[in-house]
C-alpha positions in Angstrom: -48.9 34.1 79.7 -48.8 30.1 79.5 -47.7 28.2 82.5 -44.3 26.5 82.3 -43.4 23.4 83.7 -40.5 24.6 86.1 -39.0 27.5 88.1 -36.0 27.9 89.2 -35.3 28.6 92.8 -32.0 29.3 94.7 -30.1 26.0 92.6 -33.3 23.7 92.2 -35.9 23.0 89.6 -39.9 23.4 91.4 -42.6 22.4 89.7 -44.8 25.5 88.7 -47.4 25.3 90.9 -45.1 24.8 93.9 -42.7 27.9 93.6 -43.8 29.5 96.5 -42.4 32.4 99.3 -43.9 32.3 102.4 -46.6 34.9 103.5 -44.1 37.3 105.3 -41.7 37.1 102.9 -40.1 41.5 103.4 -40.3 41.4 99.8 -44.2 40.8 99.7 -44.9 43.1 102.4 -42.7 46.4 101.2 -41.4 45.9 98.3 -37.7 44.8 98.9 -36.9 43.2 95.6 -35.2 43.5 92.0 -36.1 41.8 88.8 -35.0 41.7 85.2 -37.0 41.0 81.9 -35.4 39.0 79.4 -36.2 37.3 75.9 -35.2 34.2 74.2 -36.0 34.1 70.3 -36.4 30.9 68.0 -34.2 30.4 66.1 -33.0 27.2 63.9 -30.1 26.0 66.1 -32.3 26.7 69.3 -33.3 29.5 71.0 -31.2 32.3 71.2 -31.2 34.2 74.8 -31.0 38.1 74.2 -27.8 40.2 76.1 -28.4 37.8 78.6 -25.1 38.5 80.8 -25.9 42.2 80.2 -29.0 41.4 82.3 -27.6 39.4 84.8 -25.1 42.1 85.3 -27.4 44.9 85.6 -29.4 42.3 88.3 -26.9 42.4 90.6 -26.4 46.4 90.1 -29.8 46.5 91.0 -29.3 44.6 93.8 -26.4 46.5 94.9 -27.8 49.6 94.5 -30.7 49.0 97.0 -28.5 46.8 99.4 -30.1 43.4 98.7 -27.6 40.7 98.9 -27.4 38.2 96.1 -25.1 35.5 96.5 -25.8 33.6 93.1 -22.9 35.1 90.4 -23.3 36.4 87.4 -22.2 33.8 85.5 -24.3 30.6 87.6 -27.8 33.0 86.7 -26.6 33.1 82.9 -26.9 29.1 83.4 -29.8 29.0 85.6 -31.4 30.9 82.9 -30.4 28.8 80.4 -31.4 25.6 82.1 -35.0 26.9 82.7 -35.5 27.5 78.9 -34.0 24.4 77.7 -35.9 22.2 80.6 -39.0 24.1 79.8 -39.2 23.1 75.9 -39.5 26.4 75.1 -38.6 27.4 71.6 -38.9 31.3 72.5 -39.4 32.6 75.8 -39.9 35.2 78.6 -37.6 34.9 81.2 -38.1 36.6 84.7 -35.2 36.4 87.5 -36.4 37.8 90.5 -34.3 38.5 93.9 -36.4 39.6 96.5 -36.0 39.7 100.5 -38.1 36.8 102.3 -38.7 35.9 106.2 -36.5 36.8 109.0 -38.1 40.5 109.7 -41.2 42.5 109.4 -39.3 45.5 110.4 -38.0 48.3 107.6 -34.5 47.1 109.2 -34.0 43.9 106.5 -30.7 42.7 107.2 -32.2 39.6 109.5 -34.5 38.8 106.2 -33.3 35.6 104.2 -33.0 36.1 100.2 -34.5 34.8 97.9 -33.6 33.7 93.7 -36.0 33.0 91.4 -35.6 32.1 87.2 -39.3 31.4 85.8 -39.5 31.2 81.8 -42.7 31.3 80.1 -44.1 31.6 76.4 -45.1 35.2 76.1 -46.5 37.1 73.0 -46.3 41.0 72.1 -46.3 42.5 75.0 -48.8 45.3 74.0 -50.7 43.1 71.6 -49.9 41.9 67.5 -51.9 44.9 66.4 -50.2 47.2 68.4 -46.7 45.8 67.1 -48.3 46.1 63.4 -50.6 49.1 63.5 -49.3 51.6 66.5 -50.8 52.0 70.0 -52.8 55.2 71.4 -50.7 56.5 74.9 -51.9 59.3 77.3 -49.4 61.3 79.4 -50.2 60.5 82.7 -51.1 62.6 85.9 -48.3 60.1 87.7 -44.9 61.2 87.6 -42.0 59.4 87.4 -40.9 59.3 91.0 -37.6 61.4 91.1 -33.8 60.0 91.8 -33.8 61.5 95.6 -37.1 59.3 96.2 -36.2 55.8 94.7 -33.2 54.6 92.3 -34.6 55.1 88.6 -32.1 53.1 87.2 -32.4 50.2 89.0 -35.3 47.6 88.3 -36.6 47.7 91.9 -39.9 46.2 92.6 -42.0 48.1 94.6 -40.7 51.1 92.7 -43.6 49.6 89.9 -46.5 50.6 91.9 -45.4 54.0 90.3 -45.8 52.5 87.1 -49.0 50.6 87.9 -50.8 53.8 88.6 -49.9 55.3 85.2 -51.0 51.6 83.2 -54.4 51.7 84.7 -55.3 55.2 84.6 -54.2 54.8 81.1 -56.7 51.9 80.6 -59.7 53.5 82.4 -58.9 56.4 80.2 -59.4 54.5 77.0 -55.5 54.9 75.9 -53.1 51.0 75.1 -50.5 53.0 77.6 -49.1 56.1 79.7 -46.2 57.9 79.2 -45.3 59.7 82.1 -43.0 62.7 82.8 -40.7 63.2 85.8 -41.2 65.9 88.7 -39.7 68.7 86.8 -42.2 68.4 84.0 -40.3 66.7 81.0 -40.7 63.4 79.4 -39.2 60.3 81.0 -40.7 57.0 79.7 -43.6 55.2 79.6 -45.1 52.9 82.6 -42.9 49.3 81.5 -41.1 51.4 78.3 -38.4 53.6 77.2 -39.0 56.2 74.4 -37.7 57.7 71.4 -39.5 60.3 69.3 -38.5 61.0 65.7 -38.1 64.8 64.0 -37.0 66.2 61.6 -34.9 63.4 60.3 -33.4 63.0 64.4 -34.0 60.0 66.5 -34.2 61.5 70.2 -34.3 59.8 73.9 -34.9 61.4 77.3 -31.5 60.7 79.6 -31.1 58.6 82.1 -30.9 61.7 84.1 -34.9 62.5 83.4 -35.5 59.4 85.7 -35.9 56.8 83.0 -34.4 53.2 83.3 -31.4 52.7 81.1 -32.9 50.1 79.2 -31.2 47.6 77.3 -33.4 47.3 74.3 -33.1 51.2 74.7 -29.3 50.9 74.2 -29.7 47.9 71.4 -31.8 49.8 69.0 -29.4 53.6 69.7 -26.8 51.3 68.3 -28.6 49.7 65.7 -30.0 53.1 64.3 -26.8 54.9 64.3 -25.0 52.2 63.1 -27.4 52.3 60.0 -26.6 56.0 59.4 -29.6 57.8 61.6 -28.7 60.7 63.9 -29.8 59.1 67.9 -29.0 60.9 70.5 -30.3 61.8 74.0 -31.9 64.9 74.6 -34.9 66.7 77.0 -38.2 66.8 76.1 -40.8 68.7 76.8 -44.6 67.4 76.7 -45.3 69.7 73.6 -42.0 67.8 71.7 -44.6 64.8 72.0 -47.3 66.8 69.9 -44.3 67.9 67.3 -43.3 64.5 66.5 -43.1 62.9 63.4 -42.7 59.7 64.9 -42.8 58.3 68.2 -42.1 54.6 69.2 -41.6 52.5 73.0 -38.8 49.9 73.3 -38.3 47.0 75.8 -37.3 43.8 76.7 -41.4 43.1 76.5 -42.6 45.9 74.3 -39.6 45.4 71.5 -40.5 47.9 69.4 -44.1 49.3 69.2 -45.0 51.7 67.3 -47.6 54.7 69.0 -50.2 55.9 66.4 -52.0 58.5 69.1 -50.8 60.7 71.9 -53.5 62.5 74.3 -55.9 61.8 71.1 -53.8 63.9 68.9 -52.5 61.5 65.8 -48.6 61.0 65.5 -47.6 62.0 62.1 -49.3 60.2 59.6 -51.5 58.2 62.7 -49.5 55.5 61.0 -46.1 53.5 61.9 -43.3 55.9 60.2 -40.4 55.1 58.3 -37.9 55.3 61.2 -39.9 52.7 63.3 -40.3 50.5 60.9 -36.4 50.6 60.5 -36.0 50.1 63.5 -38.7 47.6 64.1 -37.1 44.9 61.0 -33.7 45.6 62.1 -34.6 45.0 65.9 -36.1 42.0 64.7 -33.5 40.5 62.5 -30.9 41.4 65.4 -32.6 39.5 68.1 -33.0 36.5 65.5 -29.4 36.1 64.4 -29.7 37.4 60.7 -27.5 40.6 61.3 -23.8 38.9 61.2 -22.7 42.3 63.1 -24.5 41.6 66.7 -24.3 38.1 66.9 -23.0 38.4 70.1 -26.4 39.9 71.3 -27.7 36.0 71.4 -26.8 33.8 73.9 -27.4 30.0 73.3 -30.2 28.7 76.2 
């Protein structure tokens, strides 16, 4: 992560080292927030913003969905977004948008609590490392479940529901593994602790529903489409923890993961212990997607 110049906040460009919430902001205390991840890839004409209205849109769901108000539109964040890459100088980028609830009320009663909007754009490499991307990562199925749909909203990108996921990351670290993927209260698969996941057999691309608790991601969705628009059988379906040992193939997808291969699960090798055929696919046709050199989803990229 490399420090950018500017962040946007609520219609104004702050200086870096000045975007600041106060100390009893709701948000910092309980979690009261939402967030999106979002990439913008070089390209020759400029960078190229990835499904960014698609993001935008599912912010305000989010917000929605837990009751936060966010008076910004859809389309003045696309812009804000926009302006915070191009004002920036950033040829790629990481872009964060962040609503969260700040003073007015310590109680769990918000509504007194003022909003906040925040854009911050930064340069930011492969999320789980360039080797990771090139050679697979080793993942441990965490003791952490994914916290069920009557305890928080799984598909909404709410922060303090990421404490969940923060468990399963560092018990995956102390445990030796790159990253967790966790299963949901009834015991099947859901998704890993900042990823979604498909798993490869038999010649079948498979992904847990949105129904097992998982985020419905929208790299998730991209590379479903991309797959099965290149003649692959995808489809959702419920997976047990012993369909991870069965695999052929498994791989994470994300706005900050892309797609990363996994070489190990629980010290058991996937397949070959090596990237597979599938992933590879869909790794070069991910990647030639996101940088405008598949005529067919040009409308993926947004100009910053």
């Amino acid at each position: 992560m490399e420090n950018s110049q500017f962040i946007w906040m609520d219609g104004e460009m702050v200086p870096w080292a000045d975007a600041q919430v106060h100390a009893l902001s709701h948000g910092l205390h309980y979690g009261t927030g939402v967030f999106e991840g979002i990439r913008a890839y070089e390209m020759p004409k400029g960078p190229g913003i990835f499904r960014l209205t698609e993001h935008m849109e599912r912010l305000h769901r989010s917000a929605a969905a837990y009751g936060i108000p966010l008076d910004w539109p859809v389309e003045q964040l696309v812009e804000a977004a926009r302006r915070v890459v191009r004002v920036n100088s950033l040829p790629s980028a990481y872009i964060r948008p962040l609503v969260t609830l700040g003073p007015g009320s310590l109680s769990l009663d918000p509504r007194a609590c003022s909003t906040v909007t925040v854009i911050a754009a930064w340069t930011w490499g492969a999320y789980l490392g360039e080797d990771g991307v090139k050679n697979g990562i080793s993942v441990g199925v965490s003791s952490w479940r994914r916290f069920a749909e009557s305890t928080l909203i799984s598909n909404a990108k709410g922060t303090g529901g990421y404490l969940n996921s923060v468990q399963a990351k560092l018990e995956a670290l102390r445990a030796g593994f790159d990253e967790a993927i966790m299963l949901n209260t009834d015991g099947l698969v859901a998704e890993g602790s900042g990823e979604n996941l498909f798993l490869v057999r038999d010649g079948e691309v498979l992904t847990p529903p949105v129904t097992a608790g998982i985020l419905d991601g929208i790299t998730r969705r991209s590379v479903m489409r991309l797959l099965s628009d290149d003649g692959l059988d995808v489809r959702e379906a419920s997976l047990a923890r012993s369909d991870l040992y069965y695999a052929d193939e498994l791989f994470f997808t994300g706005t900050a993961a892309e797609v990363t291969p996994i070489r190990a699960i629980d010290h058991r090798p996937v397949g070959t212990g090596k990237p597979g055929p599938v992933t590879s696919r869909a790794q070069d046709l991910f990647h030639r997607a996101v940088t405008g050199k598949l005529e067919k989803y040009q409308n993926w990229l947004e100009p910053a």
